[in-house]
C-alpha positions as CSV (number, residue, x, y, z in Angstrom):
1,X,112.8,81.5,126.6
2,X,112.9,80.0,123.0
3,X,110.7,81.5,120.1
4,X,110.2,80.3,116.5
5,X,110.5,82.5,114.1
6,X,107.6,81.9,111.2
7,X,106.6,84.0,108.4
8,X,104.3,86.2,108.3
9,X,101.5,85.6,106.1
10,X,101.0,88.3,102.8
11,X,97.6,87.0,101.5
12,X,95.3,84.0,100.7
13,X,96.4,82.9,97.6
14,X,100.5,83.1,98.4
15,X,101.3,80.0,99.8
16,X,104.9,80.2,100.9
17,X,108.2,82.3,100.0
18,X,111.8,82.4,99.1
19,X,114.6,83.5,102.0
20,X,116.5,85.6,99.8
21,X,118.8,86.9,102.7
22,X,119.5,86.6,106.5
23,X,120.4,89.7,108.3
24,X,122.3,88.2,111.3
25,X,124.0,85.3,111.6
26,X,123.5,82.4,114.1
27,X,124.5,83.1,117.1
28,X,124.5,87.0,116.7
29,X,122.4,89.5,119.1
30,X,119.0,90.9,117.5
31,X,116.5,93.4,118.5
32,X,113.3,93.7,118.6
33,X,111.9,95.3,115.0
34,X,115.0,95.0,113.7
35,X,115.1,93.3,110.3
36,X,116.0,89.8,110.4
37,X,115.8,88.0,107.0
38,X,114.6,89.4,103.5
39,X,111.8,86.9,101.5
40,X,110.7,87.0,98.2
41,X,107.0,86.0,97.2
42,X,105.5,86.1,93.7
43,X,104.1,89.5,94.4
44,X,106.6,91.4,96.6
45,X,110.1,91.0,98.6
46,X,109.7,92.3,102.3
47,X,112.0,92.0,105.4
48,X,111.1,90.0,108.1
49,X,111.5,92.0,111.5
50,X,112.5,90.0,114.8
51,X,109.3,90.1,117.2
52,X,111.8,89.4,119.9
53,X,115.0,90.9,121.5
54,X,117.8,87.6,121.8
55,X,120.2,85.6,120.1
56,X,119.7,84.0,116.5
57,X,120.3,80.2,117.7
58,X,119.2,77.9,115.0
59,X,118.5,78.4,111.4
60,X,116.6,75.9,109.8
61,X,116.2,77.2,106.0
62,X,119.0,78.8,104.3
63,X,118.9,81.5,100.9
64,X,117.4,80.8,98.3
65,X,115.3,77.7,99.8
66,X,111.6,77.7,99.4
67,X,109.2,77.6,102.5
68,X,105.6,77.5,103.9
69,X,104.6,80.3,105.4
70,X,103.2,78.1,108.3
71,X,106.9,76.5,109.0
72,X,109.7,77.5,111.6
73,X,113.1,79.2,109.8
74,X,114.9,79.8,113.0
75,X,114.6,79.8,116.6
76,X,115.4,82.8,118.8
77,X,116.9,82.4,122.6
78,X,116.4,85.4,124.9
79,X,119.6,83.6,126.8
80,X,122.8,82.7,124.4
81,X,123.1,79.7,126.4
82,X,119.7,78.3,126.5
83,X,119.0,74.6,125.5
84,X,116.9,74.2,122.4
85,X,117.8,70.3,121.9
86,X,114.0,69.6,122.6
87,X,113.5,72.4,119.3
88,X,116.0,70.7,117.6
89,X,114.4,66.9,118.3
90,X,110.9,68.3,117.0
91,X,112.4,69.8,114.2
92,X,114.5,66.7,113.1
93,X,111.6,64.4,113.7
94,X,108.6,66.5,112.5
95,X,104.7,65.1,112.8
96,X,103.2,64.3,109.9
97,X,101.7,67.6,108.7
98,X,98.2,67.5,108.9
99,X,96.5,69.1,105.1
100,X,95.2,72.3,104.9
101,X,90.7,72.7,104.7
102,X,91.7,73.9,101.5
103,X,93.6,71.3,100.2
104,X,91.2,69.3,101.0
105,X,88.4,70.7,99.9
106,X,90.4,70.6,95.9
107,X,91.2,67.1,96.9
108,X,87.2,66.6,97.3
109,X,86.8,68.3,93.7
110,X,89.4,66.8,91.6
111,X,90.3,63.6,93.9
112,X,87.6,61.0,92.1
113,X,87.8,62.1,88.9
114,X,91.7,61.5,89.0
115,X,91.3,58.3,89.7
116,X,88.8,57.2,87.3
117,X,90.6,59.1,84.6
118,X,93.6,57.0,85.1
119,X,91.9,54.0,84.3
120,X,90.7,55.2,81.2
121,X,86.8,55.8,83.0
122,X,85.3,58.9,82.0
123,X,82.1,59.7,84.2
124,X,79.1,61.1,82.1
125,X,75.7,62.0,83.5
126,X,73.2,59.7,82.5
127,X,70.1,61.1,80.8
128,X,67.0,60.5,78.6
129,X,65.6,62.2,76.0
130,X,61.8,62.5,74.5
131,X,61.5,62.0,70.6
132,X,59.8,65.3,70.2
133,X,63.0,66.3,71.8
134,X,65.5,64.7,70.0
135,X,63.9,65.9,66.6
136,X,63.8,69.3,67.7
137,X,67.7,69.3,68.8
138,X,68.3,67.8,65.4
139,X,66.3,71.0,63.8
140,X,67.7,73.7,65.9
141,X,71.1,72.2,66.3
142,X,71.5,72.0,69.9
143,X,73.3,69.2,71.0
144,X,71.1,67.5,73.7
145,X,74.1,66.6,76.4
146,X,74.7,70.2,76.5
147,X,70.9,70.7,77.7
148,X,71.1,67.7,80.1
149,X,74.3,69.0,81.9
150,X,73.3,72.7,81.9
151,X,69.9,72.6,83.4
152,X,71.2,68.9,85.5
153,X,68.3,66.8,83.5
154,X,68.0,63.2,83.9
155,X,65.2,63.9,81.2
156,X,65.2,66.3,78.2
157,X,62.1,67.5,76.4
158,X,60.7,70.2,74.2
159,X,60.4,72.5,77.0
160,X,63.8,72.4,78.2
161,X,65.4,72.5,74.3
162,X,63.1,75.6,73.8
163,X,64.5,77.0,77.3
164,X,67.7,76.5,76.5
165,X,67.6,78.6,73.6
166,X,66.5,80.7,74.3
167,X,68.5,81.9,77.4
168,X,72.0,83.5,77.4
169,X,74.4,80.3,77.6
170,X,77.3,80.8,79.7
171,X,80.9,79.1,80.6
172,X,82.4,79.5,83.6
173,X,86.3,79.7,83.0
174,X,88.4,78.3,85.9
175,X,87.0,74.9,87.8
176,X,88.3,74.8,90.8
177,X,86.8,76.0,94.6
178,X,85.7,79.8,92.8
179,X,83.3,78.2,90.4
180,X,81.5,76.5,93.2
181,X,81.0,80.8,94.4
182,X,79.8,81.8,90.7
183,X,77.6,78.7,90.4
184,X,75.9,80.1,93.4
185,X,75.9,83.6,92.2
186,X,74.4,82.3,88.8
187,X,71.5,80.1,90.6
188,X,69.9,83.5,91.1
189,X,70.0,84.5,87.3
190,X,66.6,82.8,85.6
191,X,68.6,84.4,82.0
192,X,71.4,82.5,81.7
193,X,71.9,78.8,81.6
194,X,75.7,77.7,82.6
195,X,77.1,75.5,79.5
196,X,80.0,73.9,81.4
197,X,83.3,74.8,82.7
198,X,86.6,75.5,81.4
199,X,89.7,75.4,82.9
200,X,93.2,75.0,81.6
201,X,94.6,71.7,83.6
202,X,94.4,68.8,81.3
203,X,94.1,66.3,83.7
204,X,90.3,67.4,84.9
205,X,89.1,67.9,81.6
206,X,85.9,65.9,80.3
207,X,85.2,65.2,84.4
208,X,82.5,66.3,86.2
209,X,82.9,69.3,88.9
210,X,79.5,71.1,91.0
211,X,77.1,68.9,88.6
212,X,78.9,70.9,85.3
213,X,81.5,69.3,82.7
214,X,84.5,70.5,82.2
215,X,84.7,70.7,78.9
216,X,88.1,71.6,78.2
217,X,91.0,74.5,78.3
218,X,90.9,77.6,76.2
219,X,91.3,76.2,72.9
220,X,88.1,74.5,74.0
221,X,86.6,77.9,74.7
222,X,87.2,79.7,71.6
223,X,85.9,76.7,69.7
224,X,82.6,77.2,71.6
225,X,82.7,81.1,71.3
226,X,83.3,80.8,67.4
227,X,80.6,78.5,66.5
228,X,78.4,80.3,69.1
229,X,77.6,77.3,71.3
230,X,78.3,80.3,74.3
231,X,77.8,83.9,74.0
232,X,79.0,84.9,77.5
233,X,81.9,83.9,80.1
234,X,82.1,84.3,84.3
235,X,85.6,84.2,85.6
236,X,85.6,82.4,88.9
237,X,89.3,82.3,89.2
238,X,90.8,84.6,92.3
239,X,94.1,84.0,91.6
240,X,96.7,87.0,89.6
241,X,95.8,85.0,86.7
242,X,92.2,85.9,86.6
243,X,93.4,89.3,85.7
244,X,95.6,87.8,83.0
245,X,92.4,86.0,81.5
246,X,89.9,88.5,81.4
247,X,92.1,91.0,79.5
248,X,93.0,88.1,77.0
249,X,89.2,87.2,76.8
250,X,88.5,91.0,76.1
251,X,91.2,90.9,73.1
252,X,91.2,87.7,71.6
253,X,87.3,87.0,72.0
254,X,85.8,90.6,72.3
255,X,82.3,88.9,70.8
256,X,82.0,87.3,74.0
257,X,80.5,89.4,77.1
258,X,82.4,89.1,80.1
259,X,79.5,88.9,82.6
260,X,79.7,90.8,85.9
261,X,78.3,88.7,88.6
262,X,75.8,90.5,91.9
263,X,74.6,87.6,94.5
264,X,71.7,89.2,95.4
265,X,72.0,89.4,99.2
266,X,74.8,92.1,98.9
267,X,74.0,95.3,99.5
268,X,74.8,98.0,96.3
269,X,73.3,101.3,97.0
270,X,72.2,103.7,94.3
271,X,74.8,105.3,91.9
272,X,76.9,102.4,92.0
273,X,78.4,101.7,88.9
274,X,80.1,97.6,88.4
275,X,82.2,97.1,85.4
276,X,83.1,94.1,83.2
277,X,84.0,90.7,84.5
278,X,83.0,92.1,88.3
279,X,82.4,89.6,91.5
280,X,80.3,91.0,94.3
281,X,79.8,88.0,96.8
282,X,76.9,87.5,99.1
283,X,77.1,89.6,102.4
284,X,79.0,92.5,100.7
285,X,78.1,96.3,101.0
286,X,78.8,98.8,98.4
287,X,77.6,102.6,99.2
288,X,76.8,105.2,96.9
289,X,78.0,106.7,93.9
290,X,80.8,104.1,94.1
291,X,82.6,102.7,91.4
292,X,83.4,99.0,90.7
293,X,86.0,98.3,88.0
294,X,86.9,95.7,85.4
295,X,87.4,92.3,86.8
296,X,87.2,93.6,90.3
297,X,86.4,91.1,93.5
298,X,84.0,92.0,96.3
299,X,84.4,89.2,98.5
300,X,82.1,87.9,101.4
301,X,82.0,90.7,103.9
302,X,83.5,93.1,102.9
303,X,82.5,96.9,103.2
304,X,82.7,99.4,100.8
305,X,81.6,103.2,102.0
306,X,80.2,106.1,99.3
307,X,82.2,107.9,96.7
308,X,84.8,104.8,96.4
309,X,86.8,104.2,93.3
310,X,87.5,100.8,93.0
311,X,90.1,100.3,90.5
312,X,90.2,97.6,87.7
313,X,91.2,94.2,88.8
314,X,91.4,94.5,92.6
315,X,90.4,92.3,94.8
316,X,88.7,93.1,98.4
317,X,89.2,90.3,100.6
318,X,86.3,88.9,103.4
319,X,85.9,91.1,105.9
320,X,87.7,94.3,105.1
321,X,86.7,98.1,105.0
322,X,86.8,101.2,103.2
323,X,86.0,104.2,104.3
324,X,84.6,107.1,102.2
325,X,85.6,108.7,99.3
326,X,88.7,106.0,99.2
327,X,90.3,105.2,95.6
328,X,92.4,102.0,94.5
329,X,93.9,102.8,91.4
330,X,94.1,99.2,89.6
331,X,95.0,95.7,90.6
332,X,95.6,96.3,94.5
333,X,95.1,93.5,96.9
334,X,93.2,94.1,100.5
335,X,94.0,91.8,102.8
336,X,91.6,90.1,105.0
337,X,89.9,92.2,107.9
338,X,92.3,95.4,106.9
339,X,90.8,98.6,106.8
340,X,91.6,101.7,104.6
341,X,90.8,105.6,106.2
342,X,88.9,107.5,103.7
343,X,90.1,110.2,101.5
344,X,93.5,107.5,101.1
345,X,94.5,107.0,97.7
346,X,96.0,103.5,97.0
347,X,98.1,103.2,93.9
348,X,98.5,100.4,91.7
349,X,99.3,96.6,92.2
350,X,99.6,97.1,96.0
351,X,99.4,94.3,98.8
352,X,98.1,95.4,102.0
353,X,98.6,92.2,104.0
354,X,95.8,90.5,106.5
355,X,94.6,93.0,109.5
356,X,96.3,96.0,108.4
357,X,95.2,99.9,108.6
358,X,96.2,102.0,105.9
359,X,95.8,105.8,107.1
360,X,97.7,107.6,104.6
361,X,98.3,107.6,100.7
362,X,100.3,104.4,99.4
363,X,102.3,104.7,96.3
364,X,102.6,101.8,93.5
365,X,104.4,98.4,93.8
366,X,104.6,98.3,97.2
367,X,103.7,95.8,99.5
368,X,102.3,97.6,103.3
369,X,101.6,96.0,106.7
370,X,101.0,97.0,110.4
371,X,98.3,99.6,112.5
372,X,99.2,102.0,111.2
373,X,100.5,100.4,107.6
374,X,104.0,101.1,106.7
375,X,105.9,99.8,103.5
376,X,107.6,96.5,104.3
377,X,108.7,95.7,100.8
378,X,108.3,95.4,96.9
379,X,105.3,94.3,95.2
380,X,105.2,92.2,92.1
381,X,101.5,91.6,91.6
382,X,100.9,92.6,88.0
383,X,104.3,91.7,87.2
């Protein structure tokens, strides 16, 4: 019987890897668990075991080529002599590859604007304005497209001017799919009143993303901060970069508060303390006495027990659990559904991939997988 060999998947936001080496050559015996081909992704280098025992038929990539993590590299024959010229036919003449919800979903956000940019359109909201208005913008300063796009006004008046005042204003930095999860987080906040977005691809700024503009990249943003047209900043980016940002917001703009965002229909139980520039997403629970650190990402679902140390800058994917008394030293990435036994220490800028149970203490820089979780290679998040 013929098998494909595919990669397995590290995380949500690592899209596809490098084949740094293959272990066995076609037409060599493998065995079962037995290490097949070494990858590189931008946070670790792992070995790829066989899940099979055969012969190495057919590869399809060779080192040092890029690929998806959803694409064949090789095809495995439990038989040395089995036909795979039906394998071979699909592979040489491939169906057009259907995209991804996500890529669709950017496509929906950045798609029109594109488009109308390229023909020199720029899309504005239209909006009104009262005189009493427009003379008190003119006194206090407040430039009246600002109010119309923050509070999504087809009419401005006193009231609104006054409002927006008087309310914290805040820019959401990053515009893609994450600031459509802060704009929900912030609907619940009556104190703050979102300014715009930011976001450092050229090509979207001046558009209009979620009802907000994006007003530009972070020049932009620290022309804002100065002249204090903002006084406060959500980070809705999930990427490694988001870590990257919020320290360089903390030194080069520390007069600007990096706001921690709680949707309120997570659970956080007494004692818990959440740091600087922190995401907790609808749906999450956080136990007692726990604490939440700079930067850090809750996601949807996920559990948190008591007496938890969440380190600065990690990121807790949908759907996975930690038990008590559990401690991730700084910038470690769970994967989705894994689960971590309590009393485990994780250390820094560790990957535990999708589905994985971590029973034991994990030291830094590595990247672990499997029930129970083993090292499977090198990490290189926070590289």
């Amino acid at each position: 019987m013929a098998h494909e060999v595919i990669l397995p998947k590290l995380g949500t936001n690592i899209e596809y890897g490098t084949i740094l080496e293959w272990k066995k050559k076609e037409g060599e015996h493998v065995k079962k668990g037995e290490p097949l081909l070494v990858v590189e992704t931008s946070k670790a280098v792992f070995d790829v075991e066989s899940e099979y025992d055969g012969f190495l038929r057919k590869v399809f990539r060779k080192e040092g080529e890029n690929v998806c993590f959803t694409e064949p590299v090789a095809i495995l024959t439990e038989d040395k002599e089995e036909g795979i010229a039906g394998l071979l036919k699909e592979r040489a003449e491939p169906a057009p590859k259907p995209k991804r919800h996500h890529e669709k979903k950017r496509e929906e956000l950045i798609g029109v604007h594109t488009e109308g940019a390229a023909k020199g359109v720029q899309r504005h909201a239209r909006y009104a304005a009262t005189p009493a208005a427009k003379r008190l913008s003119g006194e206090l300063k407040i430039n009246i497209e600002k109010v119309a796009y923050a509070f999504g006004a087809q009419v401005v008046d006193e009231k609104l001017i006054l409002e927006y005042r008087g309310r914290k204003k805040l820019g959401i930095y990053g515009a893609g799919l994450g600031a459509k999860q802060a704009r929900e987080l912030l609907r619940h906040r009556d104190d703050l009143v979102v300014v715009g977005l930011f976001d450092d691809n050229p090509q979207i700024k001046d558009s209009e993303m979620i009802g907000l503009k994006v007003i530009g990249g972070w020049n932009e943003f620290m022309d804002m901060a100065s002249g204090n047209e903002i006084d406060s900043v959500a980070v809705s980016l999930h990427s490694e970069y988001r870590r990257k940002l919020i320290d360089k917001i903390a030194k080069e703009a520390p007069f600007i508060e990096l706001l921690p965002l709680v949707d309120p229909r997570a659970i956080v139980s007494d004692g818990v303390v959440i740091s600087t520039g922190a995401f907790i997403e609808a749906g999450s629970v956080i136990g007692p006495d726990t604490f939440i650190g700079d930067g850090v990402i809750v996601d949807v679902g996920a559990v948190v027990s008591h007496d938890c140390h969440i380190g600065a800058h990690s990121h807790l994917s949908p759907g996975c659990v930690l038990s008590g008394i559990v401690r991730l030293e700084e910038n470690v990435l769970v994967g989705v559904g894994a689960s971590i036994n309590s009393q485990v220490t994780v250390g820094r800028n560790v990957v535990i991939t999708p589905g994985s149970a971590v029973v034991c203490d994990i030291p830094d820089d590595v990247v672990v997988s499997g029930n129970p979780a083993r090292i499977i290679g090198k990490s290189y998040r926070g590289a």
